[in-house]
C-alpha positions, 0 to 999 in steps of 0.5 A: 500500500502506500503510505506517508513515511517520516524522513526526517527533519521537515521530509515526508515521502509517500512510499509503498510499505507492506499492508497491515494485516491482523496480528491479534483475534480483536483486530480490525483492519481499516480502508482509510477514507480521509486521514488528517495532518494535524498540527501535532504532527508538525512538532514531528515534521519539524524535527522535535520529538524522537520520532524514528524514520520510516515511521508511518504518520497519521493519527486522524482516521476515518475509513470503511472496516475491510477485515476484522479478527475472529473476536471481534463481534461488534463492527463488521467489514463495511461498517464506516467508523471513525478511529480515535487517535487514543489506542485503548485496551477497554479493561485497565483501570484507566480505560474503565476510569474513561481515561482511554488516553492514559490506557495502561496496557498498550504502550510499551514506552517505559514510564509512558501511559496511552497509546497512539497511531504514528506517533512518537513515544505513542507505541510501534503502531503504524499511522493512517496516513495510508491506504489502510490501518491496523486498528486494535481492540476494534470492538472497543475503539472504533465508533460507527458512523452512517453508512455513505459520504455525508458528513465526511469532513465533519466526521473526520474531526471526531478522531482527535480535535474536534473531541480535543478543543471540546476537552479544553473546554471540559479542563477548563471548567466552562459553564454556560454563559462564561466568557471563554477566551482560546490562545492558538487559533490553528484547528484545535483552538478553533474547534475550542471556540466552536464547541465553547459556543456550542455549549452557550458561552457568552463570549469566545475569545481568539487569540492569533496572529495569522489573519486567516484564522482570526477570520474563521474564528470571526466567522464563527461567532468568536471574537478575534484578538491579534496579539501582533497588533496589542498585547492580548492581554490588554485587549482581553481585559479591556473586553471584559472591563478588567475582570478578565475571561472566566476560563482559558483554553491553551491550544498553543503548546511548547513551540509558542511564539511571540509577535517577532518570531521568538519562542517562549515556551511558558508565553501562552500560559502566562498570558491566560493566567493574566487573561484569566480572572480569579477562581476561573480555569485554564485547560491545557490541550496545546502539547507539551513534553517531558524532554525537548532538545530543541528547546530555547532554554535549558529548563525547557529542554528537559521539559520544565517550563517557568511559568508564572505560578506565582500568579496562577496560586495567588489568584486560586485558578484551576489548570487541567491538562493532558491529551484528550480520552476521545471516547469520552465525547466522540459519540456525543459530537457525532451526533451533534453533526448528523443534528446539524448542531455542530459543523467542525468542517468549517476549517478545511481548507485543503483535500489532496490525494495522499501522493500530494502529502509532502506539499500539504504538509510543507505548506501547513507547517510554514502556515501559508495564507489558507491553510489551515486544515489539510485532508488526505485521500488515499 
């Protein structure tokens, strides 16, 4: 089959590599329909994780079930399913806790709980960005969707960051009614706005500097705020008549940047703690990871970032952080879809044939006016 193939630093290639096959009796194999490049896919792409080459990427995947394993009882070939980027046993404590994310039993990483698709430190599974994909613990992990193309591009948010923006609103506390504000408007933070409007934020805040995403938050009913222009901060404050947002999301994670280019890893978080009133909450989605070579500084490089905790104690907020258990919400924002509550697709900008990958994947990463989500098809 062919399949996206990491190279190395900022080089993908699609290349034949053997076909997935079933390893184990609970084992489905999965004919991929559309698989996404996501934005945490660029942290690999750009050379800052340990990702190995020949690693086969992708962890957002929608497809058709083509083969299942002799255990297998719930979903059958046919079926259209979407596959969470979580790889989750269903029985360890914390998959019955509904923390399928920090599954216990399918990473064999020492000190690393979850698993994932074509990720690094994630487990040896194979991504989706290919004809096909080996899924295990099919009957536990892949939720079926109506049969057909309607809803495609929508549906093909509910594997990672339709699910994930929704858990940064769930860490952050978000009740109805709050202000609401998101740092990062790439597809997870915008995904954030859309699910915080969803559920009946007053205000959505955004906070980017490239224009064409400000637009889309824009034209989703969120406020934008560049903070190219104005310390964001200020410009969140003086919104909200000094009081500040009553909760954050941080959708930005250790690669952020300030206006000239510059990284600080701790900038997103400081601005929310100042962004943030008292008692309110802050929900960390954005990435962030114990060793970093690449890091500006040498704290950063061994994943301790200097935030201003001082400020976040003083003022009583509450942070959640973590990556996002998807089963705990896939169903839900399926349905929201089918409904016509939620359309997550709004934010795709791009569909290439697979064989077009290392185009998309360039042009996403140097953030080229208009493109701001990228579909494959394989």
């Amino acid at each position: 089959m062919r399949a996206v193939v990491y190279e190395g630093t900022r080089t993908v290639a699609v290349k034949n590599v053997p076909d997935p096959r079933i390893q184990a009796p609970t084992d489905a194999i999965v004919r991929i329909t559309t698989t996404n490049i996501c934005g945490s896919d660029l942290h690999m792409y750009e050379g800052r994780t340990s990702v190995e080459n020949g690693k086969i990427l992708g962890h957002e995947n929608t497809g058709i079930v083509e083969e299942v394993g002799n255990a297998v009882g719930r979903v059958k070939a046919g079926d259209r399913v979407s596959v969470p980027f979580n790889i989750a046993c269903g029985t360890c404590r914390n998959c019955v806790s509904g923390w399928t994310s920090y599954c216990l039993r399918t990473n064999p990483v020492e000190g690393t709980d979850g698993a994932a698709y074509g990720y690094a430190n994630m487990g040896p599974y194979d991504g989706g960005q290919a004809e096909f994909l080996r899924v295990p613990y099919a009957d536990f992990n892949l939720l079926e969707l109506p049969p057909g193309r309607e809803h495609e591009n929508d549906f093909a948010m509910l594997s990672d960051i339709f699910p994930t923006g929704w858990h940064g609103t769930e860490l952050a506390g978000m009740q109805p009614g709050d202000r609401v504000v998101v740092f990062g408007a790439g597809p997870v933070g915008l995904l954030a706005a859309h699910s915080a409007m969803i559920r009946g934020a007053s205000e959505v805040f955004v906070v980017d500097k490239e224009r064409d995403r400000l637009n889309l938050a824009q034209k989703i009913g969120a406020t934008p705020v560049d903070f190219s222009r104005h310390d964001p901060v200020q410009q969140i404050l003086d919104a909200t008549g000094g009081r500040g947002a009553d909760c954050g999301v941080e959708a930005v994670g250790y690669q952020a940047h300030d206006p000239g280019g510059e990284e600080h890893p701790e900038l997103v978080l400081d601005n929310l703690v100042r962004s943030v009133r008292s008692t309110g909450g802050i929900g960390v989605v954005g990435v962030y990871v114990p060793q970093d070579p690449g890091a500006p500084t040498d704290q950063a490089k061994q994943g301790r970032i200097a935030f201003d905790y001082g400020t976040f104690f003083t003022k009583g907020q509450r942070m959640g952080t973590g990556q996002c258990p998807v089963m705990r919400y896939n169903r839900h924002l399926r349905d929201l879809i089918i409904t016509g509550r939620a359309e997550p697709s709004f934010l795709v900008s791009h569909e290439l044939p697979l064989d077009e990958a290392a185009d998309g994947y360039a042009k996403f990463d140097s953030r080229q006016n208009g493109w701001t989500k990228v579909l494959l098809r394989p």
